[in-house]
N, C-alpha and C positions, 0 to 999 in steps of 0.2 A: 445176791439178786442183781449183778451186775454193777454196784456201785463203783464209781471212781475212787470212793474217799470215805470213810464210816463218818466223818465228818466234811460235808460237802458242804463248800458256800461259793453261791452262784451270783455274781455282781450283785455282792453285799461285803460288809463289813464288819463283821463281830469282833468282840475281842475275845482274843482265844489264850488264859491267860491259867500259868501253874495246872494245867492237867494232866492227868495219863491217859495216854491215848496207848493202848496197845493189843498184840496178837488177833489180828485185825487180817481179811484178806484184799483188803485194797490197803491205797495209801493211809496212812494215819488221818491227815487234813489234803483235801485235796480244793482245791481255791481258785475260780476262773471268773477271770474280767474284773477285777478289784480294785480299788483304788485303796491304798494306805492303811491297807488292812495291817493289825498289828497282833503275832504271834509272838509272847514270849511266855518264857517260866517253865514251856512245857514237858514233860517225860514221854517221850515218842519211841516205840519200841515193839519189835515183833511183830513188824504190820509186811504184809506182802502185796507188792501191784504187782500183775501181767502186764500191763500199758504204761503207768505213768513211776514220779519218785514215788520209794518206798514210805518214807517217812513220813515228809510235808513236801508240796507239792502245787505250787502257784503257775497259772498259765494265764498271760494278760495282765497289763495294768502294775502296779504299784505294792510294795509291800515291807513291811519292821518286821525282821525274824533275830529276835534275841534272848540269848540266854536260856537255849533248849537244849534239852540231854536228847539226842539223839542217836538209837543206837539196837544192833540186833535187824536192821530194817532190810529189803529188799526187792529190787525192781529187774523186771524180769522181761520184760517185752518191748516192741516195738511198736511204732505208730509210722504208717509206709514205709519207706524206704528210709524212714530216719531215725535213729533210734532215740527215745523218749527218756527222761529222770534222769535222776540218781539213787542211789541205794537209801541216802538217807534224806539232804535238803536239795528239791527241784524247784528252780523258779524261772519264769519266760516272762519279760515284760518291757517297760520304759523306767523302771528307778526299782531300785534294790537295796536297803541293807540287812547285811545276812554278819549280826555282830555278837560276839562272846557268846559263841554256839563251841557245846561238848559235843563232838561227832565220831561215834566210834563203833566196830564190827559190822559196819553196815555194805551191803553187795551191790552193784549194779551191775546187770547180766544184758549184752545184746546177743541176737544170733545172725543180724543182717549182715551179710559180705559186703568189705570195705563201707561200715557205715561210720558215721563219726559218732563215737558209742558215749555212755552216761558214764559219770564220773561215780567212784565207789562212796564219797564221803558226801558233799556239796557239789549242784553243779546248777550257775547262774549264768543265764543266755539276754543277752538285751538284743534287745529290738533299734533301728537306727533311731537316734537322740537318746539315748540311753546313756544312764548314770549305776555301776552299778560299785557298793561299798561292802568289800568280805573283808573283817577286820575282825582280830582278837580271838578267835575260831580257835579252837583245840580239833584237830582231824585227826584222828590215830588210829591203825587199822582195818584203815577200812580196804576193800578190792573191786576192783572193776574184771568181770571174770568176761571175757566175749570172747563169742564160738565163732569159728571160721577165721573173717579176718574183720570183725567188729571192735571196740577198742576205747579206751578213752584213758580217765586220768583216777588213779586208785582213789588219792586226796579228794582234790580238788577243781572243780575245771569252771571258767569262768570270761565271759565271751561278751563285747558290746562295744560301743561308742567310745564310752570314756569310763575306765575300771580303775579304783583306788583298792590295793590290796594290800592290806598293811598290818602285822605284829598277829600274824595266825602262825601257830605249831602245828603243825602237818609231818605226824611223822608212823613208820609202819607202816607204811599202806603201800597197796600192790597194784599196778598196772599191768596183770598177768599173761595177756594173750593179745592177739590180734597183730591191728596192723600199726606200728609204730606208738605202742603206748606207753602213757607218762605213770610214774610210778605217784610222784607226787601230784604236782599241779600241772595244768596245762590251762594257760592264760593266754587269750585272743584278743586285742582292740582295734576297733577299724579307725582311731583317733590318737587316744592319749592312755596310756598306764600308769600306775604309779606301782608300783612294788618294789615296800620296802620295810625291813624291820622283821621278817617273818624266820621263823626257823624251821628250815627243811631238813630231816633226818632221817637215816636209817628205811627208807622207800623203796620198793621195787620195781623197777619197769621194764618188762620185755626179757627177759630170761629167757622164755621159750616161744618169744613171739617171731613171723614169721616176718619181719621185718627188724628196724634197729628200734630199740626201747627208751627209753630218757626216766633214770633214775630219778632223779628231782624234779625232772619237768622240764617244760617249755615255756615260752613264752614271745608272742609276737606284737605288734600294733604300729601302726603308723610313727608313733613318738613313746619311747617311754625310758622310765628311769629306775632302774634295779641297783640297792642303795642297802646298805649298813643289815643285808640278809644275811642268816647262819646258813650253809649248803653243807649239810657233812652226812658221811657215812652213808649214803643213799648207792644203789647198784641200778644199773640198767644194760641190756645188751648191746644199745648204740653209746650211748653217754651215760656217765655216770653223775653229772651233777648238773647243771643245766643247760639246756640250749635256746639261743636265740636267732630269731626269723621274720625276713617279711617287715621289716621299717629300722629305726632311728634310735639307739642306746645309747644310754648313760648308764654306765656301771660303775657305782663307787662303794667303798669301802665294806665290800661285804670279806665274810668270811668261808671259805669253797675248800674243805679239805676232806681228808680220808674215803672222798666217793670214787668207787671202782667200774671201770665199763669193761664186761665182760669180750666183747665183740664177739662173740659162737655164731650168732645169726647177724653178722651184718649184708647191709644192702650193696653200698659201694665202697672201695677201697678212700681210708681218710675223712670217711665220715663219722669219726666214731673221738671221742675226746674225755679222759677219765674223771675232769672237774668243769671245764666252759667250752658248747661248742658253737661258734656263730658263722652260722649257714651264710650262704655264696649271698641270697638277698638280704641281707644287712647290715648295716652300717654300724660299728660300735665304739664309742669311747670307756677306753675304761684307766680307771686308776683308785690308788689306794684299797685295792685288792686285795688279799692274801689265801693266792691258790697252794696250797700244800697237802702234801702228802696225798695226792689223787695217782690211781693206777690206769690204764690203758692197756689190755691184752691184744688189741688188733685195731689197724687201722690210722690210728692219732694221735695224740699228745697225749700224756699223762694228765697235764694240766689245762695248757688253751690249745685249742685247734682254729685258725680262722681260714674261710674262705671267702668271706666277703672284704670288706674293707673296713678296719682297724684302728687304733691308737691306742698303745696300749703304755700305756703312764705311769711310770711311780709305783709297780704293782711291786707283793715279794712273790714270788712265782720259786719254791722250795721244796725239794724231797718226793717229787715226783716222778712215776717210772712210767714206760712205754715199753711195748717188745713190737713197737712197729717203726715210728718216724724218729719220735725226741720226747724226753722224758720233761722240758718244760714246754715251749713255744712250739709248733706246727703250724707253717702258713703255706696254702697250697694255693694262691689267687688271690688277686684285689689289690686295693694299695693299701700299704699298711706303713707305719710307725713304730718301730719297739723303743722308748725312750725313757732313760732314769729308772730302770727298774731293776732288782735285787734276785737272780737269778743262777741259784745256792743246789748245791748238793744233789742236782737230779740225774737221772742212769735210766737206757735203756739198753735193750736188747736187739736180738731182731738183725737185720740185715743192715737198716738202716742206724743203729748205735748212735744216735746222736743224745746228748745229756740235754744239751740248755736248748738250741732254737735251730730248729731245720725249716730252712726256706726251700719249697722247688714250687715255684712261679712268683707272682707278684708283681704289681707295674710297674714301671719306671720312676722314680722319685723316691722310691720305699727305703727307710733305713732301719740303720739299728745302732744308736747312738747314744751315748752316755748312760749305760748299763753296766751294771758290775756284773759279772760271770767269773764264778769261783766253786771250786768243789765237786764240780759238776764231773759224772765218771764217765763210763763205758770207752768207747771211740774216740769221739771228735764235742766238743765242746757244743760249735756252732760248723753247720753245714748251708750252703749254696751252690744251687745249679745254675745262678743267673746273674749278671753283673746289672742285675735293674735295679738293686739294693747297695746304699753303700755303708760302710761299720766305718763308724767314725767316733774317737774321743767316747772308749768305752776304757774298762779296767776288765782287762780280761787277765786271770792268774791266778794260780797254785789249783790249777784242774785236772784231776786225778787222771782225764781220757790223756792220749797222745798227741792229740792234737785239740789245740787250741782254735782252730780254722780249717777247716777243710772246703778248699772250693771246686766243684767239680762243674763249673762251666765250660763252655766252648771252646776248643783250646785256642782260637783267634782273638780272647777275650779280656779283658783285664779287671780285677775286682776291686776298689777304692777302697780300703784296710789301712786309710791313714790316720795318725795322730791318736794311739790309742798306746794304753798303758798294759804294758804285757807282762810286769810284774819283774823286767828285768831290763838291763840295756845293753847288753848282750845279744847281736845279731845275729850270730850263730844261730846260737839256742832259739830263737826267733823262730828265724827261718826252720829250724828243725819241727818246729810246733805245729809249723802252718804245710796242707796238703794243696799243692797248684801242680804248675805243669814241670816245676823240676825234679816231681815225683813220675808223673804220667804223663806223656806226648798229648793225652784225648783231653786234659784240664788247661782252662785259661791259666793266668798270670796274676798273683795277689802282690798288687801293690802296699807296703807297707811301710814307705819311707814317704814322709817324716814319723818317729813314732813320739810315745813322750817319755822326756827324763823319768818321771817320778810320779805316783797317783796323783799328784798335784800339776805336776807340769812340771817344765814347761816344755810344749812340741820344739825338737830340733832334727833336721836330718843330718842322719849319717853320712859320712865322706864317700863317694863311689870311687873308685879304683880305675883303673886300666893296667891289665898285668901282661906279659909274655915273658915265655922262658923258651930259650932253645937251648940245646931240645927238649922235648918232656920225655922221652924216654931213650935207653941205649944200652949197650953193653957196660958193665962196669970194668975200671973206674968210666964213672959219666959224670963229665965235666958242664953244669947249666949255668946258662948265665941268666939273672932274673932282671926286668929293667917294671918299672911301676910307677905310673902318677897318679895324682888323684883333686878331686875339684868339691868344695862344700857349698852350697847354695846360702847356704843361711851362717858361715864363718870361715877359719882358715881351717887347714890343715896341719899340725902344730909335729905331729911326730910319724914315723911309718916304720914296722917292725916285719921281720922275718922267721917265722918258726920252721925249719926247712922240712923237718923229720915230723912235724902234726904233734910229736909228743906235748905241748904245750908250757915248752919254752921258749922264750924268744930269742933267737942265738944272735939276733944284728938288728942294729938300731938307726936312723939317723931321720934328723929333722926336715932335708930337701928334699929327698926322696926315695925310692925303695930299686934304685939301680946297684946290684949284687951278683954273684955267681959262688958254687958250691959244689962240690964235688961230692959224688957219692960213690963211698967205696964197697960199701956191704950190698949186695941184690935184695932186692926186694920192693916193694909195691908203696910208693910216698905221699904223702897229700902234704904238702907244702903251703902254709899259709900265711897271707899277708893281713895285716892289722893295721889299717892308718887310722889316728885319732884326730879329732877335731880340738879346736880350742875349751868348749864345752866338756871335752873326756869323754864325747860319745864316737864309740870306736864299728866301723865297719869293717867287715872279715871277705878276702877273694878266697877263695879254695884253689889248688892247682894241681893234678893226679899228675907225679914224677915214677918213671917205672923204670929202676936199675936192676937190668936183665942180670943173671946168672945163665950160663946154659940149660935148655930147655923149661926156662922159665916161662909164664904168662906175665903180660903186662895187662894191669888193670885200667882201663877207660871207661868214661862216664861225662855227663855233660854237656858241656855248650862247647864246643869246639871255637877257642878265642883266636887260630891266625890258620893258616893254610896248613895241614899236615899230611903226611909222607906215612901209612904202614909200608915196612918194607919188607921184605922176602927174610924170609929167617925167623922172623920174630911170630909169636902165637899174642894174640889181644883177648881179652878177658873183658867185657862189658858189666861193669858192676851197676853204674845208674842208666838211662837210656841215654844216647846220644843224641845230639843237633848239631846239625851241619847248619848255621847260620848264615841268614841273606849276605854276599860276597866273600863266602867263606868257600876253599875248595880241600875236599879230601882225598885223598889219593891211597888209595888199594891194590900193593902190590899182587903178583900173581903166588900161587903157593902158600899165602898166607892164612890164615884161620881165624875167626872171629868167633866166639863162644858168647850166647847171652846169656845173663842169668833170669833165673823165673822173670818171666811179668816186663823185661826190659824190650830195648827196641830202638830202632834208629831215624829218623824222621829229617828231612833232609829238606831245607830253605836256601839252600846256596847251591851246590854242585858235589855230584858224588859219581870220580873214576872208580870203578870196581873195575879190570877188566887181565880176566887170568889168560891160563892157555890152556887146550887143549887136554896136554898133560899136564897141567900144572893149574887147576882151576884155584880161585876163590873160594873158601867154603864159611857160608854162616849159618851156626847149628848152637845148638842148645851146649850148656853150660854144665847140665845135668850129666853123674856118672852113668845113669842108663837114659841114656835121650829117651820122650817118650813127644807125639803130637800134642801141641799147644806149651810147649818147656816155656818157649819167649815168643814176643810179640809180633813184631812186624819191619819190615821196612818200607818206609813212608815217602813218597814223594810230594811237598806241596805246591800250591800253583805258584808260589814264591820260588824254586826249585828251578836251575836252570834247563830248560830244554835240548832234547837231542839236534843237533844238526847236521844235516848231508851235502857231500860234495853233488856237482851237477851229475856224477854217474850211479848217484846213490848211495855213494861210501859213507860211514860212518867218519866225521869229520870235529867233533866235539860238544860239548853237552855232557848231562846225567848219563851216565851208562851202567849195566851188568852185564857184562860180558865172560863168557865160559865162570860164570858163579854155579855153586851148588848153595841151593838152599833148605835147608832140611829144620822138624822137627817146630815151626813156628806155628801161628794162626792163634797164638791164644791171649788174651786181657781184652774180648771184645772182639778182635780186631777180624774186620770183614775180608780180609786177605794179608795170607804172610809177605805180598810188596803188595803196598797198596799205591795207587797212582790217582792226586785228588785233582784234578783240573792240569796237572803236568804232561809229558810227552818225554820221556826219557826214553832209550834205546834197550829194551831188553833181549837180549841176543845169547845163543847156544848156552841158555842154562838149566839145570837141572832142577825142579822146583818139586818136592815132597813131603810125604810125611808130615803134614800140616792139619792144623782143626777147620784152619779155615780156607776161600780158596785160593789158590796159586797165586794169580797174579786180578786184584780186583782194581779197575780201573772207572772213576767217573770223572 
């Protein structure tokens, strides 16, 4: 007969205490304009609304809901454009508590497009000046089913002023459809929150929603503090454990592990995080955390994803995977902090393969400082696109990926990677760990000198060097003479050694300095290394590529070109790393000669670059490969550092950068927008032959 509620009380107060209420087609209890109305004890079950909650059902005013089995219930309709209940406890008013309630099997159904839909277990709405207390609650099972794109939170949902939510189990329960739904809870204050103490488990949200889902839930408000919570095993299609929005966090010592985010339907790229993800509007501190073993299939972190702004303290962030950014930390915006935190054992997949923390953006001032990072697989440990971050006085070591650092900034850029414990004092090996621009011409510069002795300390830098050898390569016998000094900022320089042949012997030694010469009678391709130690015994390494031609031999080049050099006619060059022509550096390119790069290599040129063949006798730089193919190697680079072409008054070519009768074949590929590329320079490019490229001929801005 059209009742709201088999049990209706209309601004009254009964006590409604130990009953069965059930199989009922309205709500069980359905309660408007109340004050202090007090429901406990009761058995609520099998009751169905079209309009309001299925179960119990408060609208206005005040209410004590404690200690009810709630359960089998279902709400099924809308009230205008907004959708009404929950499946089992509804309440709308100024003060609430909803305490040591059994909530389980119960539905909340909307079908209104993008409505903000009823929750499948509980779901309490304050009114402004509202207090509202969900405490001690058992939620399990329950589902919020909405048609179109209606939606809510399977558990939980819980919305007002000021929300204390604290030591409820909510676990099982389904945020099935719509438009970004919480599996478990979805908690709103326009003030203050308190949530903590609750255990979230095993919840679904959004698998097949047409937006991103949140396995655990959400939760937003002005100020609030998310504190000593259990988050596990929960799945969602955007996030797998929870997300935070929209005000001020404190996150401490909860527990966030084994929740997985599918990403199948995500919205935008990065917004998706397998254990915490804290959206662009909020502010979060967190510490004494332990996010582990969370999955991420697209989009974000295994474990944390931030876009807002950050502090992330003393957490252990462990055993988490990603097949998108990074298997622990993803930070894509804001300023953030990653500080003292334990950062173990995580692997992703994906393009991006980073294990422990991939930065691309972030402000200025952001670091990542006194962090252990160990164990950590895939790629690159820690990745950056931006020197807004500096990594300082971390222990970074024994990480399974290749690199310990990868920075892929600006190549004008330089990354502060000082004072940190890399697990060795060995520079080399260092530098071999870390991916900058002596890997690729398009990455900035990782500064990492001073580093430190020992997990302990103490910071010292290493001895830098000044080497030359003439020559660096020639016909054998090739006679070099090596002269070397070297300066320590923070001690002396105590010893300087010679390894000529790289085997890792040191064949000459002396305490003044590393002035030597060495003959090399067998052909072949040498990296000669110098070692000067400090008084400390911390040892910096120069590298030096010596090439003792045999006939028809290649010599191997790579590098920073350290003094003026001469390729001369006769000889073929082999490019193993990319080259630099450094600011007042000049290179000279006989006619007839042949430069071969290998994959991905390239030459980039800051000082001055004579290339200039003949006719019949051009220059030729071509792929390295036995069947050249378009895109083998990279580029050649002019920057606005690069000296410019000059003309006589009748036009003549009179000096400067030049390619003159070069053939260039077979480049355009690591990116690069032209196989010569010309960035703010004016070099002379004159009668050459440019093809077979990915990318095009000659790209100048």
């Amino acid at each position: 007969s059209g009742a709201k509620g088999v049990v209706e009380i209309l601004s009254a107060s009964p006590f409604i205490d130990r009953c069965e209420i059930g199989h009922n087609t309205a709500a069980g209890i359905y309660a408007s304009n109340v004050q202090g109305i007090h429901i406990t004890h009761n058995d609520i079950h099998d009751n169905r609304s079209t309009v309001l909650g299925g179960g119990i059902s408060v609208e206005g005013g005040s209410a004590f809901i404690q200690a009810n089995t709630v359960y089998n219930n279902r709400n099924g309709g809308f009230h205008g454009s907004v959708a009404r209940g929950a499946g089992g406890i509804s309440a709308k008013g100024s003060a609430f508590q909803v305490l040591d309630n059994v909530v389980h099997h119960n539905i909340g159904q909307v079908s209104v497009s993008y409505a903000a839909g009823p929750a499948g277990g509980i779901d309490v709405e304050g009114v402004t000046g509202s207090h509202i207390t969900v405490s001690g609650n058992t939620v399990t099972d329950n589902q919020e089913y909405g048609v179109n794109d209606g939606s809510g939170p399977g558990g939980i949902g819980a919305s007002g002023e000021v929300i204390t939510f604290t030591h409820n189990i909510i676990s099982n329960n389904v945020g099935s459809s719509g438009f970004s739904p919480f599996g478990g809870v979805g908690v709103g204050g326009t003030t203050f929150v308190l949530f903590s103490h609750n255990i979230i488990t095993g919840n679904t949200g959004g698998i097949s929603s047409r937006r991103n889902g949140y396995g655990g839930g959400g939760v937003s408000a002005q100020d609030v503090i998310v504190g000593s919570n259990v988050i596990s095993g929960n799945i969602g299609g955007g996030v797998g454990g929870l997300m935070l929005e929209n005000g001020t966090f404190t996150v401490t010592n909860n527990l966030i592990e084994n929740n997985f985010a599918t990403g199948q339907l995500m919205d935008n790229g990065g917004n998706n995080a397998g254990g915490l993800y804290i959206r662009s509007n909020a502010t979060a501190n967190l510490s004494g955390n332990t996010v582990i073993s969370n999955t991420c299939n697209s989009g974000g972190a295994g474990g944390i994803t931030i876009r807002g702004n950050a502090t992330v303290l003393s957490n252990t962030i462990s055993l988490n995977s990603s097949d998108s950014t990074a298997g622990g930390i993803t930070v894509f915006s804001g300023s953030s902090s990653i500080i003292s935190n334990t950062i173990s054992g995580n692997t992703a997949s994906g393009s991006a393969q980073t294990s422990g923390i991939y930065i691309e953006g972030g402000d200025a001032g952001s670091k990542i400082q006194e962090n252990i990072l160990t164990q950590n697989g895939s790629n690159r440990a820690i990745y950056l696109n931006t020197n807004n971050w500096t990594v300082n006085n971390n222990y970074i070591f024994s990480n399974i990926a290749p690199y310990d650092l990868y920075y892929d900034g600006p190549s004008d850029t330089t990354l502060d990677a000082t004072n940190n414990w890399w697990g060795t004092t060995d520079t080399a090996e260092i530098a071999n760990r870390i991916w900058d621009h002596s890997d690729t011409l398009d990455s900035g510069v990782v500064q990492f000198n001073p580093l430190m002795m020992t997990d302990q300390g103490p910071s010292n830098h290493f001895p830098v060097a000044i080497v030359n050898a003439d020559p660096t390569f020639g016909s054998v016998p090739l006679d070099v003479t090596f002269t070397a000094s070297a300066t320590d900022v923070d001690g002396s320089v105590v010893l300087y050694e010679w390894d000529f042949d790289g085997d890792g012997f040191y064949d000459w030694s002396s305490t003044i300095n590393g002035n030597t010469s060495h003959q090399y009678t067998t052909g072949g391709n040498y990296v000669a290394v110098l070692r000067v130690t400090d008084n400390l015994g911390l040892a910096g390494k120069t590298l030096v590529k010596i090439g003792a031609a045999e006939p028809g031999q290649s010599i191997d080049v790579g590098g920073q070109i350290a003094q003026n050099q001469v390729w001369p006619a006769g000889f073929h060059f082999r490019v193993t790393e990319s080259i630099v022509v450094p600011m007042g550096i000049t290179l000279t390119i006989e006619s007839g000669v042949e430069v071969r790069f290998a994959s991905g290599t390239g030459m980039q040129v800051e000082g001055t670059l004579l290339a200039r063949g003949f006719e019949n006798s051009p220059i030729v730089f071509t792929s390295d490969a036995v069947t050249p193919a378009a895109g083998d190697w990279a580029f050649i680079r002019f920057t606005d550092n690069s000296v410019d072409a000059v003309f006589d008054t009748t036009g003549d070519y009179s000096g400067g950068s030049v390619l003159q009768h070069c053939r260039v074949l077979y480049g355009g590929g690591s990116g690069a927008k032209g196989v010569v590329e010309i960035l703010s320079a004016s070099p002379f490019i004159d009668r050459c032959e440019i093809g077979h490229n990915t990318a095009a001929g000659i790209y100048a801005s």
